[in-house]
N, C-alpha and C positions, 0 to 999 in steps of 0.2 A: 644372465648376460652381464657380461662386465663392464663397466665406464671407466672413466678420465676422472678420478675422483678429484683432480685440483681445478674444476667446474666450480664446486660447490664452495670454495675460499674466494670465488669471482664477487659473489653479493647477489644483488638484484640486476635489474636493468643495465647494459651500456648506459657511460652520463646522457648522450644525446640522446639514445633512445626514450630513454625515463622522460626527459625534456618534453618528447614530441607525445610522449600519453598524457602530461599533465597539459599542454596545451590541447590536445584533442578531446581532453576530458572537457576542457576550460570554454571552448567554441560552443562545446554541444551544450553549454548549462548559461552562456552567455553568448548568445548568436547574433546580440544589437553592440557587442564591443571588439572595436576594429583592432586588433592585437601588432604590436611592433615587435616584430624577431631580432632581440640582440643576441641571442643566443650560437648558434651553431657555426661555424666561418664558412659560410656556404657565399660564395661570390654571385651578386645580382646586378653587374652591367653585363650586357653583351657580349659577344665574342669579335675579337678586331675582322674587320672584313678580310683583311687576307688571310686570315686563317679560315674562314667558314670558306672563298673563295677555294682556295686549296684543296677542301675535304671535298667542296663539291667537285671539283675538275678529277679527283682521285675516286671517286666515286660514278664517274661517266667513264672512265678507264675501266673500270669493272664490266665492263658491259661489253667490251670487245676482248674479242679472241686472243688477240694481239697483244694488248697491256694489262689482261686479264692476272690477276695472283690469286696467289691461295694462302697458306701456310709462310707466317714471314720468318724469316731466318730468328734463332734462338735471342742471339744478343739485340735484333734490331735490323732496321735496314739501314745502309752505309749511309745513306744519303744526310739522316737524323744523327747518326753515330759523329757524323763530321761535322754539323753544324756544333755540336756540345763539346767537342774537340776544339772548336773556334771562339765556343762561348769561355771558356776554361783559360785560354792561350789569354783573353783579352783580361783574365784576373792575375795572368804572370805565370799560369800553371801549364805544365805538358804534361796531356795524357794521350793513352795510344787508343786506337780502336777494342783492341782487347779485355782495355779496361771499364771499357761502359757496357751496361746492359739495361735497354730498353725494357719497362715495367706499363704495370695499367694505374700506377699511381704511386705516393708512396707508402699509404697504409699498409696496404698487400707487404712490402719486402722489408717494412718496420717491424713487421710481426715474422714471416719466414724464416729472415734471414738468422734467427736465433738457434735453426737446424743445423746451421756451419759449428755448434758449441753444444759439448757434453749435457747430456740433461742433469739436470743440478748445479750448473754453471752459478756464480757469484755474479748480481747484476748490480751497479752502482746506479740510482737516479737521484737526480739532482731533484728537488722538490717543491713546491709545485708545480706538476708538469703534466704534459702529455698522456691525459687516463690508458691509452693503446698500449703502452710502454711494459707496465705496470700488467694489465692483464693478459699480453701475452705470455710472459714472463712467469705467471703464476700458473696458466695454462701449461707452461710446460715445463715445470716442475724444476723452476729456476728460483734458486735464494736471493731475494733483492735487500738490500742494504740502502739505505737514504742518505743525502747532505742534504739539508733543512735550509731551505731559503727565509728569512725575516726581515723586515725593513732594516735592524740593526747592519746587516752583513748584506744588507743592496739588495736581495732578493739573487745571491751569486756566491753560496755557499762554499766552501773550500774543500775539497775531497778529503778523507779520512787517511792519516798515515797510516792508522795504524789495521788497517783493513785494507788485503788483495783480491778485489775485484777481476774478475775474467772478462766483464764487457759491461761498459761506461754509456749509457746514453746523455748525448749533449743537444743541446737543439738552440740555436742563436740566429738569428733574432729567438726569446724563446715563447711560448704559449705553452702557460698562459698571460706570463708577468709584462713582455715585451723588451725585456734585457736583454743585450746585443754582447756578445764578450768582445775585448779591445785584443789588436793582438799578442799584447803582452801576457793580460788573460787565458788566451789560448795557447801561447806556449807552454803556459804554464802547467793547462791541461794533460795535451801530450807529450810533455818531459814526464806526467806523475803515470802517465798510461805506459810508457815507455818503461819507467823503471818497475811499475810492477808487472809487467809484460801481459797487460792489458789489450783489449779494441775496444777502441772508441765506436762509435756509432752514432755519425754525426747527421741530423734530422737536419738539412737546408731550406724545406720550402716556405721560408719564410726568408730565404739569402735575398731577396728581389726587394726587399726594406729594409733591409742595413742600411745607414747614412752612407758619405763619403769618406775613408779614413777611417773605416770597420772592416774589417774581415768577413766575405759572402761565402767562403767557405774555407772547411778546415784544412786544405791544402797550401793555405795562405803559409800556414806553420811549418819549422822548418821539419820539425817531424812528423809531421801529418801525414805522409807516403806511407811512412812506418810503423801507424800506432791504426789507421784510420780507415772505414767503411763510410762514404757518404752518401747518403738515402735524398732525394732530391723530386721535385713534382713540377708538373704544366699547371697545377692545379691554381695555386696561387698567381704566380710569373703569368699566364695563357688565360685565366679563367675557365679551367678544364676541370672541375669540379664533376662537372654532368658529362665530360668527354670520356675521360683517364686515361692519362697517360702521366707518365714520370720515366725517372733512371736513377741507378744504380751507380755509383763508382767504387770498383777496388781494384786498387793498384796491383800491379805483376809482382812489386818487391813484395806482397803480401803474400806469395806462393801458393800452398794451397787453397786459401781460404778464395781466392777467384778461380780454382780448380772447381772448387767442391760448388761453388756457386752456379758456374756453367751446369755442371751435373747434374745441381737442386734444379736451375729450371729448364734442363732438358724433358728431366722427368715428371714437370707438374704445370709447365706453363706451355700454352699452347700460342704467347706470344701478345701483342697490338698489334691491333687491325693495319692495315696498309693506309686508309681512310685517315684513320685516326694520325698517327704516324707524319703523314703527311701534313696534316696541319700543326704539330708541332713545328716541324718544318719552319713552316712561315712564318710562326713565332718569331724565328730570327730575323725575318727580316726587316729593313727599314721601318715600315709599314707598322710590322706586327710589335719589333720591340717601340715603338715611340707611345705604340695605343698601352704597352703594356706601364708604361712610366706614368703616363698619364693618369691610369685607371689608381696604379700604386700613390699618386700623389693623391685622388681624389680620396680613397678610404684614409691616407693619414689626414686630410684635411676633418673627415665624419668625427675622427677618433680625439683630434683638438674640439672641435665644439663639443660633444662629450663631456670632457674634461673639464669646460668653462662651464658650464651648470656643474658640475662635480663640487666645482669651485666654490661657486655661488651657494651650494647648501653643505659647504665645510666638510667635506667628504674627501680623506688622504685618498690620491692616487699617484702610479704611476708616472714622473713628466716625460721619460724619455719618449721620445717620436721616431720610432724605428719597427711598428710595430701596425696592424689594423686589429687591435685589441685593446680595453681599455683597462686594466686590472685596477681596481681602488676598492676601498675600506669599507665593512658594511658598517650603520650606524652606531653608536654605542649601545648594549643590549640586546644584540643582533646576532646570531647565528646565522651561516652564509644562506642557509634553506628557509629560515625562517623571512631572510629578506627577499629572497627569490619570490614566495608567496606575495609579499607586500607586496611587490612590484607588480608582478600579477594583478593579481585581485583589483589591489587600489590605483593603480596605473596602466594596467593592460600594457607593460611592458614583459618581452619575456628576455629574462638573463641566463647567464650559467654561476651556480652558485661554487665556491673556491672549494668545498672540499670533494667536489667532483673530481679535482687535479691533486688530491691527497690530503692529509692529517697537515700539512704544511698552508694550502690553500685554505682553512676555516679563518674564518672571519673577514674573508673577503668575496671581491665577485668577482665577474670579466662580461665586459660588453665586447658584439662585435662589430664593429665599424664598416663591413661589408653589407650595406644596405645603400638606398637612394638618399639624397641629400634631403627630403622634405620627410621624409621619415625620421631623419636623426636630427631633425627642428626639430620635429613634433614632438619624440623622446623626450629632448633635454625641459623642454617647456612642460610637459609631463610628472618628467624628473622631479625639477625644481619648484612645482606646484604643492608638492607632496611635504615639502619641510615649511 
């Protein structure tokens, strides 16, 4: 029987998977130490009431004849399709209904959407980044090429001239580092996608932390219509990690490529739920975006005190604050796994070690700042116990 032989260049474990067997390993041989998860961006406040309200009132509609659904239309239902048509208008942008398509997150179409491009396509990733990026891309028998992020160059590498890339992943705010591009920055991007008749592939669900006077997404750019796929999430903005939902945007000026997209998920996607759907919904509203400012202000607050122990036991990070990640330096002597362990073992802290996010991420780490505030006490006093 034949395989997918570009499996076996993947490695071992997904990073977070690996994470959750060394912690399971870690519980069952230490079951009297109460472990702190900084590892995975899994969001633990609640869900705004008007969005759980929402799912539940669209979930008692299921139950009658009458408002009963089934099967929701391919792109989405209009009602979600408009509200992100509303959220878009308030960033300066027009887009049509045509151009959004409703997802069950944005992993899922981070990875698919690589089917719209030749297999062997030329990938550009900016480094260290987004481990998904990377392994779908080797899954599908795609050439990736790197720009090398270093404290020297901000952690905001410059594209290679002298290499024509077919498709550029960007992600800003970005994860793991928390670098946000300015829009000058991004123009910069899709004038170089542009000239080498590139698509960009821009990762947003981290647009809901950009400061004020940053760019939430790349249609901020005057080229952005032209160069650009934006992959977008509930997951972060909603706290819909455990729900999923997300969307899609490409432009009509990008002709086929939102042809073939409708096509790709006629034939593989059977859609979000109407449930679901609708509590994205509320998301918009009043209600749902203020809990959602609120919850975004509460993790960049985790992700400063973080940083003040960081401080305190002389450890580079990170300062920008655009981000619910805390990227900073492992100690001197340190390889990023070998400190992962430390933390562990001697701290019962669990992190994600840098070179999980590539050859560019060693010698660093990433905390996640989506946890409860008496936890990310506890950490820093953990932390800083340790030096």
């Amino acid at each position: 029987m034949k395989q997918n032989l570009n499996f076996t260049a993947l490695g071992g474990n997904y990073l977070f998977s690996g994470i959750a067997e060394k912690i399971k390993s870690f519980k069952k041989n230490n079951p009297e130490i109460n472990l702190i998860d900084l590892s995975i961006g899994d969001i633990k406040l609640p869900l705004s009431g008007a969005v759980t309200s929402a799912m539940a009132r669209a979930a008692l509609e299921l139950s009658e004849k009458e408002t009963f659904r089934g099967y929701p239309p391919t792109r989405g239902y209009g009602f979600l399709i408009e509200k992100i048509i509303a959220f878009y208008k308030e960033k300066g942008v027009t887009l049509s209904e045509n151009e959004i398509f409703i997802s069950d997150g944005a992993k899922s179409d981070l990875g698919n959407i690589v089917e719209l491009f030749p297999k062997g396509s030329k990938v550009l990733l900016f480094t260290p980044c987004y481990p998904a990026y990377k392994d779908v891309n080797i899954i599908y028998g795609n050439k990736i090429i790197y720009a090398f992020g270093t404290k020297e160059n901000g952690f905001k590498p410059k594209p290679p001239e002298d290499e024509n890339p077919d498709i550029i992943y960007i992600c800003s705010p970005n994860n793991p580092t928390g670098n946000v591009l300015t829009f000058n920055e991004l123009d910069c991007l899709t004038d170089y996608a542009k000239r080498k008749g590139a698509v960009i592939i821009f990762d947003s669900a981290y647009g809901g932390f950009a400061p004020k006077g940053f760019p939430s997404t790349v249609y901020n750019s005057e080229n952005g219509k032209t160069t650009s796929i934006e992959i977008n999430s509930f997951s972060k903005l909603a706290g819909f990690t455990g729900v999923r939902c997300g969307f899609t945007v490409i432009p009509e000026i990008l002709g086929e490529y939102n042809k073939m997209w409708l096509r790709n998920r006629s034939a593989k996607f059977n859609g979000v739920s109407y449930i679901t759907q609708r509590g994205a919904e509320a998301f918009f509203s009043e209600e749902g975006r203020n809990d959602s400012k609120n919850k975004i202000g509460y993790y960049k607050e985790n992700a400063e005190i973080l940083k003040k122990a960081l401080k305190k036991i002389n450890l580079w990070y990170n300062t920008v604050n655009a981000s619910p990640y805390v990227f900073f330096a492992c100690p001197d002597g340190f390889g990023s796994e070998e400190f992962f362990d430390k933390l562990l073992n001697c701290a019962g802290i669990v992190s994600t070690p840098g070179i999980g996010f590539g050859e560019a991420g060693e010698g660093y780490m990433r905390f996640s700042a989506f946890c409860d505030r008496k936890e990310i006490i506890e950490a820093s006093e953990r932390l800083t116990s340790l030096f």
